[in-house]
N, C-alpha and C positions, 0 to 999 in steps of 0.2 A: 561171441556176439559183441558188437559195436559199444559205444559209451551211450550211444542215443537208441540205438535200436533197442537194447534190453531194458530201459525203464517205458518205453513206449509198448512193448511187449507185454509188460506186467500189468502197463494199464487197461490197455486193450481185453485181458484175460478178466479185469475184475469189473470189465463193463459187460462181459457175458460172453465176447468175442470167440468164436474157435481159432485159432490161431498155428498159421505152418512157417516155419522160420527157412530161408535157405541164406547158408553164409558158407564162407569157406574158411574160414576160421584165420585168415593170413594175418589182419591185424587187433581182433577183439579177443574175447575170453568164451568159452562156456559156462566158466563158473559164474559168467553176471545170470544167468538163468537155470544153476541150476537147485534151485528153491522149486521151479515150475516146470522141469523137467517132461515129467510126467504129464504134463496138462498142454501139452503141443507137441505140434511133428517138426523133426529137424528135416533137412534135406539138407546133405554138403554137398560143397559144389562152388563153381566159380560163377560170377554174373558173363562171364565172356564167352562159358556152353553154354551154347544153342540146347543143347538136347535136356542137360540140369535145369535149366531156366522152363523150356517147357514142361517138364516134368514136375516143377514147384508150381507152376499156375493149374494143375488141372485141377478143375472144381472150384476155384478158386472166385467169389464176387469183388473182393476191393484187394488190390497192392500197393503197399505204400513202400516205395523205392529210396532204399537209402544207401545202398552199395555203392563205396567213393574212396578214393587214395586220399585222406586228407592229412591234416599237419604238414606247415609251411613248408619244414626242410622237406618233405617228400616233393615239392612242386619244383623246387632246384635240381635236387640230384636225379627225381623220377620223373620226369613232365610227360614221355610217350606212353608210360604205365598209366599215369593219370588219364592223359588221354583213352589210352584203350578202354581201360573202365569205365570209364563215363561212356563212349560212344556205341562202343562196341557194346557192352552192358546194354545202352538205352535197346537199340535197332535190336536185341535179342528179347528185351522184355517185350519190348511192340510187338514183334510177330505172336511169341508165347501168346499174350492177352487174345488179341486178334483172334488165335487159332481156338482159344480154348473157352473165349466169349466171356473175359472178365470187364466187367461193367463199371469198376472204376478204378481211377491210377490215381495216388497222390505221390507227389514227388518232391522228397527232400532238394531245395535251389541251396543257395548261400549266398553273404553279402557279398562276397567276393565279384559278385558279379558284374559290380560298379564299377568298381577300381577305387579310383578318383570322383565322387559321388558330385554334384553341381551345387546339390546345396543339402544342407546339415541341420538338422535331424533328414534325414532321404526316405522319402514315401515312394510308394510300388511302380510310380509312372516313371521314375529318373532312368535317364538311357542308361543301358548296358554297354561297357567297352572293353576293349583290348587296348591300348595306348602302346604296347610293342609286341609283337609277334614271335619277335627275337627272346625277350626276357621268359625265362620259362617259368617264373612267375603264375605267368596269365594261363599258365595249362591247364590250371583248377578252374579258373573263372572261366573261360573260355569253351572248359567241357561241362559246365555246370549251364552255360549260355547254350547249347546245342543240344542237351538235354531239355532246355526247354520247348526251346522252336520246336521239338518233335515230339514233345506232351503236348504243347498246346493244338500245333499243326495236324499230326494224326489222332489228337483225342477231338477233334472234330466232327470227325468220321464212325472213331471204334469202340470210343466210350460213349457211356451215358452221363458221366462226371469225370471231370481231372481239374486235380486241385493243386497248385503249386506253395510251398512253403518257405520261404527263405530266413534259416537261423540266424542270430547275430552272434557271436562269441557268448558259445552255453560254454558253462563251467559245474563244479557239484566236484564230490567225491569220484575216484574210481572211473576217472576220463581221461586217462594213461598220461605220458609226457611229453605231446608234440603241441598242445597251446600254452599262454602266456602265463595263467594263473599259475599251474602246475609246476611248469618249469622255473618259475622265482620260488614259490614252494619249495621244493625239492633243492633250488640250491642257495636258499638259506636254511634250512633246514641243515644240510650238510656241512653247511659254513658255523652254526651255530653250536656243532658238535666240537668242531677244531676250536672257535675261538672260543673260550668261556664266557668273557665279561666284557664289556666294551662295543662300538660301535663296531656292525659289519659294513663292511665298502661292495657295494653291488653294484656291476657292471651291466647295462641292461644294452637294448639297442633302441637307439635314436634318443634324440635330448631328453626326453621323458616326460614332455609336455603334449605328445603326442596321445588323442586321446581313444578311448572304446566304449560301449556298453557291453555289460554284461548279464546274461539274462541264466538262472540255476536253475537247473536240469527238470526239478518240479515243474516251475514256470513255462519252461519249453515244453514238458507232457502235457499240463495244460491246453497251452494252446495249439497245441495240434491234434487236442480231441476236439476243440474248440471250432476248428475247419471240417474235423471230420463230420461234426453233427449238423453243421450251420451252415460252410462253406460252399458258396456259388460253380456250377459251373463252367472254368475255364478262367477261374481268378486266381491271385496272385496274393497273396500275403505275408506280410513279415511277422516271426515269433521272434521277441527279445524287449528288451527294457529300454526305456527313453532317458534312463540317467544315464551320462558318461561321466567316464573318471580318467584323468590323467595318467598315464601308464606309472609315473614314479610317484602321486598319489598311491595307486591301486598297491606298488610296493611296500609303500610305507604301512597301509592298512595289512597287508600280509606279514607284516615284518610284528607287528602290533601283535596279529595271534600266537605270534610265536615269544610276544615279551620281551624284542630285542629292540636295540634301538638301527637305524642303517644310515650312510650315506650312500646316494643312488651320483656312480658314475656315467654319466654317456656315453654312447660308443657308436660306431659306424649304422649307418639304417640299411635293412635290406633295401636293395633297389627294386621300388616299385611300388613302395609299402607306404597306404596312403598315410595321409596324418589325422584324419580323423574320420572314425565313421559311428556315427547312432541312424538307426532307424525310428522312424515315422511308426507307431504304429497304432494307427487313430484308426484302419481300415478291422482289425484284430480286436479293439477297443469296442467296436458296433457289432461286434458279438456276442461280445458279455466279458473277454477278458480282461484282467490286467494285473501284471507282477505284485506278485504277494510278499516275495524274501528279499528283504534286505540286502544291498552287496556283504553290509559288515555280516551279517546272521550267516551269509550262505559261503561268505568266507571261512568265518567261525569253523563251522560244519568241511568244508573241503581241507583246512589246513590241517585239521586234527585228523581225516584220516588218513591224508600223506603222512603225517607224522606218524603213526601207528601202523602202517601199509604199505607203502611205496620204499623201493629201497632209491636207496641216494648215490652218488657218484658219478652221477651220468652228466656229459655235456653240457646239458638242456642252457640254451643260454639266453632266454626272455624274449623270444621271438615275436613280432608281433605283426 
């Protein structure tokens, strides 16, 4: 199970929820659910059968769709896998719903879906782009962009609610090694075993003025029970935090729970990769929510259980 689907699962259960999971296990775990084993039905399977996917909606009143290839390097070396799952995915949930008469879709979006956002903090009306076609970049954004057109477009027709969410860079414990928190984590962590005493030298990508919000994993459960309960038919909302922090900021504070001191090297940007994105999220706000943890608290909490969990050695090189 996913970094986002299994705490959203646990929530769902302790709101009284019955709950049936269908994953195929390619890139989460089991063990994030297996405390509640017992208390849901799994279905394995991919979102790209037709027959698994209908087979997971029958009987089913509300799906919330979060089945996606994400982490940056995946969107470089996988772009057509992205693609398929996302599109293919979506056209097999639509019919499933459709056939089997599920009455609401909410559907995991992403920031990515901006690009290059027009203006900063970016609230839910800012256009959607692809700025190259070529860059395989945009395959995440792009299949996260045509997943929607076809929630919003056919949940015109087939639902009675479809609700769209789009995270901003969640973080927490136990959200593996393909975002930014993690993989400075992990490789100062690693760094801090070699060197004993003294400043570590971390090479990140791009000057490190470039900046993000980060919203922890609680916060994101939050508010996306927060659309499930309250959320308008056929709207759009952003989950995530309106502070952003500097990417060699957000290092040095990572560097901090680990007691060490760093200097942050620059290094090449991926192409494509904006330089700044916070969301708006005053729309989230008129619901009742808003970010409760701390970056430093929810750092605190993530660094310490890479350092007791996660094994180290891997590539991960601060992607952002």
């Amino acid at each position: 199970m996913g970094s986002l689907g299994a705490p959203i699962v646990h929530a769902l259960l302790q709101s009284g929820a019955e709950v049936r999971v269908l994953d195929d296990q390619s890139r989460g775990s089991p063990r994030r659910l297996t405390d509640v084993r017992s208390d849901i039905e799994v279905v394995d399977g991919d979102v790209r059968d037709a027959t698994v996917v209908q087979q997971a909606t029958q009987g089913v009143e509300s799906v919330i769709h979060l089945a996606y290839v994400n982490g940056t390097s995946h969107f470089y070396t996988r772009p057509e896998v992205v693609l398929e799952v996302a599109v293919k995915g979506m056209m097999n949930l639509l019919d499933a719903c459709a056939a089997a008469g599920v009455g609401e879709l909410v559907l995991a979006s992403s920031s990515e879906v901006y690009q290059v956002a027009p203006r900063i903090p970016t609230d839910e009306s800012a256009p959607l782009s692809i700025p190259d076609p070529l860059n395989p970049r945009y395959s995440y954004g792009g299949g996260k962009i045509i997943s929607e057109l076809l929630a919003i477009n056919y949940g015109r027709k087939l639902f009675d609610r479809v609700l769209i969410f789009r995270p901003h860079n969640v973080y927490g414990p136990d959200m593996g090694q393909d975002h930014v928190i993690p993989q400075i984590a992990l490789r100062l962590i690693e760094k801090s075993r070699l060197i004993a005493r003294g400043p570590i030298e971390l090479q990140i990508q791009g000057t490190g003025k470039e900046t993000r919000s980060f919203v922890y994993i609680d916060d994101l459960v939050a508010g996306v029970l927060a659309i499930l309960q309250q959320g308008q038919h056929l709207n759009i909302y952003h989950v995530g935090n309106d502070q952003a922090v500097a990417i060699a900021d957000l290092a040095g504070m990572i560097a901090d729970c680990l007691q060490r001191e760093i200097r942050v090297l620059p290094g090449p940007a991926p192409e494509g990769s904006p330089h700044d994105r916070c969301p708006d999220i005053s729309k989230l706000r008129s619901l009742g929510f808003s970010p409760r943890v701390a970056l430093s608290d929810g750092l605190e909490r993530t660094v310490r259980w890479y350092l007791e969990h996660a094994e180290v050695g891997s590539d991960a090189s601060g992607t952002i």
